[in-house]
N, C-alpha and C positions, 0 to 999 in steps of 0.2 A: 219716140216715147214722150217727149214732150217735156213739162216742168212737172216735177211734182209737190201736189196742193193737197192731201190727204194726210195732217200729219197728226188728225185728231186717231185715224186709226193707227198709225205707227208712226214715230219721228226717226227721220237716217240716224244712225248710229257717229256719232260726235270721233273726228278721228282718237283726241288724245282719249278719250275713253276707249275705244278700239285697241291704240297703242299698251295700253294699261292691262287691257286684257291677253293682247299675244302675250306681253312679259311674264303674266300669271302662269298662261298655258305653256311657255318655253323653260320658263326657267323657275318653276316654285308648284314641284309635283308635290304630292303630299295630298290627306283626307285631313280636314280641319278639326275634327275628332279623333285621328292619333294622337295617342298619348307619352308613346314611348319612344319617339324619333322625333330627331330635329327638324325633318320632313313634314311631319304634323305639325309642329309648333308653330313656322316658319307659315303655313296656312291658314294656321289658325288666329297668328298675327295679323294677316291679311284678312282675314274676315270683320275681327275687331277694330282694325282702322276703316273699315269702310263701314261698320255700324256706327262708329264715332262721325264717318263725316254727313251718313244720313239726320241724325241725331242735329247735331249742326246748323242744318238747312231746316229743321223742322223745331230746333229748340225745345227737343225732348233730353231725358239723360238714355246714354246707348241700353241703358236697360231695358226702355221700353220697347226696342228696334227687335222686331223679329223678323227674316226673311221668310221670303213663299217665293213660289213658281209664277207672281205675278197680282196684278188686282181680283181676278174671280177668284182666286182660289183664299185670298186674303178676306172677301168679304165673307167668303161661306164659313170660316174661321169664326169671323166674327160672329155672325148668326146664330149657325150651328152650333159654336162651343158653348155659346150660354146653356145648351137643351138640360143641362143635368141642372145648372143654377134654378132655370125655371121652374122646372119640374120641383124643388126643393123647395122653393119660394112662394110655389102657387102665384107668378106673374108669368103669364104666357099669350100676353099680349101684345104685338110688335106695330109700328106706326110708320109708313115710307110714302113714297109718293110714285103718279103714276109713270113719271118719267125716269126712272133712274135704268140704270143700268140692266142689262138680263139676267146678267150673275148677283143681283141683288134681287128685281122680280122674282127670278123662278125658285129660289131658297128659300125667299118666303111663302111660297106657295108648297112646296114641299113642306116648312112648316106647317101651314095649317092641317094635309094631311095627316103630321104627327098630332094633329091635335088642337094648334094657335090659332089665333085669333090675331086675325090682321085687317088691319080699318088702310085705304090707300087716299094719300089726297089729292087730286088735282091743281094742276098748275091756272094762273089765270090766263089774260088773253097774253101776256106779257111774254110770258115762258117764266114765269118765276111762282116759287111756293107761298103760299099767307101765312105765316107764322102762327096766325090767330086761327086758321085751320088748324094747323095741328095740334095746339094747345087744346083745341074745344076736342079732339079724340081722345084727350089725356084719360085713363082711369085709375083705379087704385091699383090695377094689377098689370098693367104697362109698364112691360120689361124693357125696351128695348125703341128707340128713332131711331130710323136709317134714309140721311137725305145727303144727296149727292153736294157736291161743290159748286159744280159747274158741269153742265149740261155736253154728252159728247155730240150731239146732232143740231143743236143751236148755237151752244157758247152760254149759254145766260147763265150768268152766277146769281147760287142762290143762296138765302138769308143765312149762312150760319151762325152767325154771331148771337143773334137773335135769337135764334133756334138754342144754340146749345147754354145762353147764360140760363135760359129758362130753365130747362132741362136738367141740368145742375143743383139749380134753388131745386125743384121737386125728385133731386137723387132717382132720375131715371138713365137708363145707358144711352149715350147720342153716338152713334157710328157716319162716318164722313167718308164719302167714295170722295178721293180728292186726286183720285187718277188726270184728269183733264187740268187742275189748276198748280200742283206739286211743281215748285220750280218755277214755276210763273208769278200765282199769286202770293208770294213768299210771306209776307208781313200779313198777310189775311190768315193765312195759317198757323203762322208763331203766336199769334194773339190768341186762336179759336181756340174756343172749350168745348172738350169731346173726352169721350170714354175711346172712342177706338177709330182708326184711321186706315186708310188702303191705297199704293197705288201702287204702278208701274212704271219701270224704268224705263221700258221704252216709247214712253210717250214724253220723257225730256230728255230724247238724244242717246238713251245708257242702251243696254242690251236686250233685244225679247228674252223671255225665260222667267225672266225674274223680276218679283216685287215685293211690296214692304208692307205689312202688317204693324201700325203703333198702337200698343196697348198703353194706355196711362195711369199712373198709380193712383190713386186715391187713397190719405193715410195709409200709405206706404205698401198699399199692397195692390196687385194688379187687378182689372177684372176677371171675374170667376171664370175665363173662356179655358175651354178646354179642347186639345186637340180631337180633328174629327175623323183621323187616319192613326194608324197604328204601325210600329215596324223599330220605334228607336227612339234616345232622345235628344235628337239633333235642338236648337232654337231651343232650349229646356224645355224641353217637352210639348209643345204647339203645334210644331211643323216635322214630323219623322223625315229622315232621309238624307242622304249623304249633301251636305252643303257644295254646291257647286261655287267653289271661289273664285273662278274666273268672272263668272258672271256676277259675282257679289264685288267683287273690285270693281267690274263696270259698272253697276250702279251707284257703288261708294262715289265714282269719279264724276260720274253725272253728277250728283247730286252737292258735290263739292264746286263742278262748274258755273253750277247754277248757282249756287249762293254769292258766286262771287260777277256773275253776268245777269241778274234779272233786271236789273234797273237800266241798264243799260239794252237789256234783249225788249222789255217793256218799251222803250219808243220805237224801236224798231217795227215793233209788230204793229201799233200804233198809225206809225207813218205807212206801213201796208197796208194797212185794212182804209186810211184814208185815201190814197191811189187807187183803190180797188173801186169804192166807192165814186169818186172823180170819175172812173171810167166807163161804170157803170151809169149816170148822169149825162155824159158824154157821150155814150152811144146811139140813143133814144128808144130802146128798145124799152117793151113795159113789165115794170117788175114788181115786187114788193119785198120787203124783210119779213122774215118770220121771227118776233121776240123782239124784247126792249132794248135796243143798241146801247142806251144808259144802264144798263145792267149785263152786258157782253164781253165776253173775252177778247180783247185787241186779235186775236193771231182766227179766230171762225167768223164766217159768214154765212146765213142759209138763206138764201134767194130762190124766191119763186117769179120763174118767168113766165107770163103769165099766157097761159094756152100753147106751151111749149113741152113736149113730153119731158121729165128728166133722162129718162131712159134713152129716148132716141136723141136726145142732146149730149149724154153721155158716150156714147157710141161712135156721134157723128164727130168726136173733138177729143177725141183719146187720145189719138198721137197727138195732139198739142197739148193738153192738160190733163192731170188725172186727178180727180174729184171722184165723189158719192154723192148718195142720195139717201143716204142712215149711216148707222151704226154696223164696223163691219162686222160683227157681230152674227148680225141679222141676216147680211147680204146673199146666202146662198139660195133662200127661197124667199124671192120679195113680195112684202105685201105694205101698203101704207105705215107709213113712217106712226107708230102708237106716240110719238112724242107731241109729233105736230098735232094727231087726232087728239092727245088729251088737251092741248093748246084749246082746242074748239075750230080749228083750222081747214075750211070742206075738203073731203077727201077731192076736189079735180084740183086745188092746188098742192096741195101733196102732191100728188101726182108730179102737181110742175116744179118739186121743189128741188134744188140741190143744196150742199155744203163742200162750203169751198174753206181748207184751214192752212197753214203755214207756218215759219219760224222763222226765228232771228236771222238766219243764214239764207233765204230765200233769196236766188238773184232777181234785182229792181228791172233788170234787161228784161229775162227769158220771162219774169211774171207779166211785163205789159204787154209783150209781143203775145206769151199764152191767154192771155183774160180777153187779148184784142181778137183772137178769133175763135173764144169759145161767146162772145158778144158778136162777133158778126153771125156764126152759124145760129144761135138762137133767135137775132132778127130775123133769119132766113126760113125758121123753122116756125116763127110764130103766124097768127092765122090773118 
């Protein structure tokens, strides 16, 4: 099987989060919405210390922590529950870019069929958004910015600081996919100013299933988002459905691991991404980066080799490393990567492009022996 280098689509699950979670599932039955047993209680304990330790890591108060089944289902929250605000407000115009996510694309595209009005911006050659783009779509009746963190098929982190002070001064809603940087970029996020936040556990080590929705107060009351499912009122009314606490412990634990390991996971990923590059140098095979390295996440890299299929490079180096070529997302019917095209990026290096991501725990052995012959097979493959 080889090493595995795909961790922008799922990171292994961290053992003491794991541990965290059998003890939930062995010894603390109970629905977190009982009320009338100490079975509930005892769950529902467990729920609220793990909203507290997400809260924590993100320097929100747990009030604003809401769980979801994960980041799509977190952003279409977002989107979607303003539909009654808008419609009320007469702002029903939303502003994103062409790179983010699909569970943010296609939600706003579903909006416009209800009706919105959605302006999309382009990234530059960099991989990153213009802030001054977005600004100049501003209108009087733009409800809603939705611009990712950081990139899951480059790494490029993008402006939000920038983005959401603005935002703010003109009382519009700024929404942040911060799935790919949650846990990583830690201090970038405690700082950012945003109306609403999303990501997933298991993209820092915690459990697939489940993710976080932060809604932030504004004079003391949250945004108008309204749940877009029906059935209960689990999360006070946001997210219906029986809270699964085992997987809410596991991401309390992540997210507790992380606050206490990012600076320290931060050189690590660092000192990888520079080995990888060394190696990449030292092969002589011919390559390029796709996006601005000074604006990248230590732990992703997307290298185009150049006249080298990704596909059949994939293929031919699987039992030694597992990589992509997108978002997996996307991966079941492929067609060029829309991140690199909005890039401006010609579709035959797309073609040659992959993404190779990691983490703090990556072994420094099985990575160089793995990169050492997914670099020989692409010399081998190139023309």
């Amino acid at each position: 099987m080889g090493i595995y280098l795909d961790y922008n689509a799922s990171a292994p699950i961290d053992s003491e989060v794991l541990k965290t979670m059998i003890n939930v599932y062995r010894d603390h039955i109970g629905n977190a919405d009982s009320r009338t047993h100490t079975y509930g209680e005892g769950a529902r304990e467990i729920v609220e210390s793990a909203r507290k330790q997400v809260a924590e890591l993100l320097k929100v108060t747990p009030g604003e922590v809401f769980f979801t089944s994960g980041a799509t289902e977190s952003d279409n929250i977002a989107i979607q529950g303003l539909f009654d605000y808008a419609c009320e407000s007469g702002k029903k115009h939303i502003i994103t870019s062409t790179i983010e996510h699909k569970a943010i694309l296609e939600t706003v595209k579903e909006m416009e069929r209800r009706g919105f009005e959605v302006d999309f911006v382009d990234p530059n050659a960099s991989g990153r958004i213009d802030p001054e783009k977005v600004f100049q779509k501003i209108r009087d009746n733009t409800l809603l910015v939705s611009i990712m963190h950081v990139n899951n098929e480059t790494g490029i982190i993008q402006p939000i600081h920038e983005i959401g002070g603005e935002l703010e001064a003109r009382n519009i809603f700024f929404h942040i996919d911060a799935t790919q940087s949650c846990g990583k970029l830690v201090k970038e996020l405690q700082t950012a100013k945003y109306s609403m936040l999303s990501f997933s556990a298991h993209k820092l080590e915690g459990p697939q299933g489940i993710g976080v929705l932060v809604l932030r107060k504004k004079n003391y009351k949250l945004p108008p988002v309204k749940s877009i499912m029906f059935g209960g009122q689990q999360e006070r009314g946001i997210r219906p459905g029986t809270v699964p606490v085992a997987l809410v412990a596991g991401c309390g634990k992540a997210c507790e691991i992380a606050l206490n390991s990012y600076e320290e996971n931060a050189k690590k990923l660092k000192d990888i991404k520079e080995l990888i590059l060394k190696l990449l140098i030292e092969s002589g095979v011919s390559y390029s980066l796709n996006g601005d390295q000074a604006n990248c996440l230590d732990n992703t890299i997307n290298i185009c080799f150049h006249g080298v299929s990704s596909e059949a490079l994939m293929l031919s180096s699987k039992q030694y490393c597992s990589i992509s070529n997108g978002s997996a997302c996307t991966s079941s019917n492929y067609e060029p990567s829309y991140v690199l095209s909005a890039m401006g990026i010609p579709t035959n290096q797309i073609e040659n492009s992959i993404r190779i991501s990691w983490g703090p725990k990556t072994n420094i052995d099985e990575l160089t022996e793995g990169i050492g012959k997914l670099l020989a097979i692409a010399k081998s493959l190139a023309p």
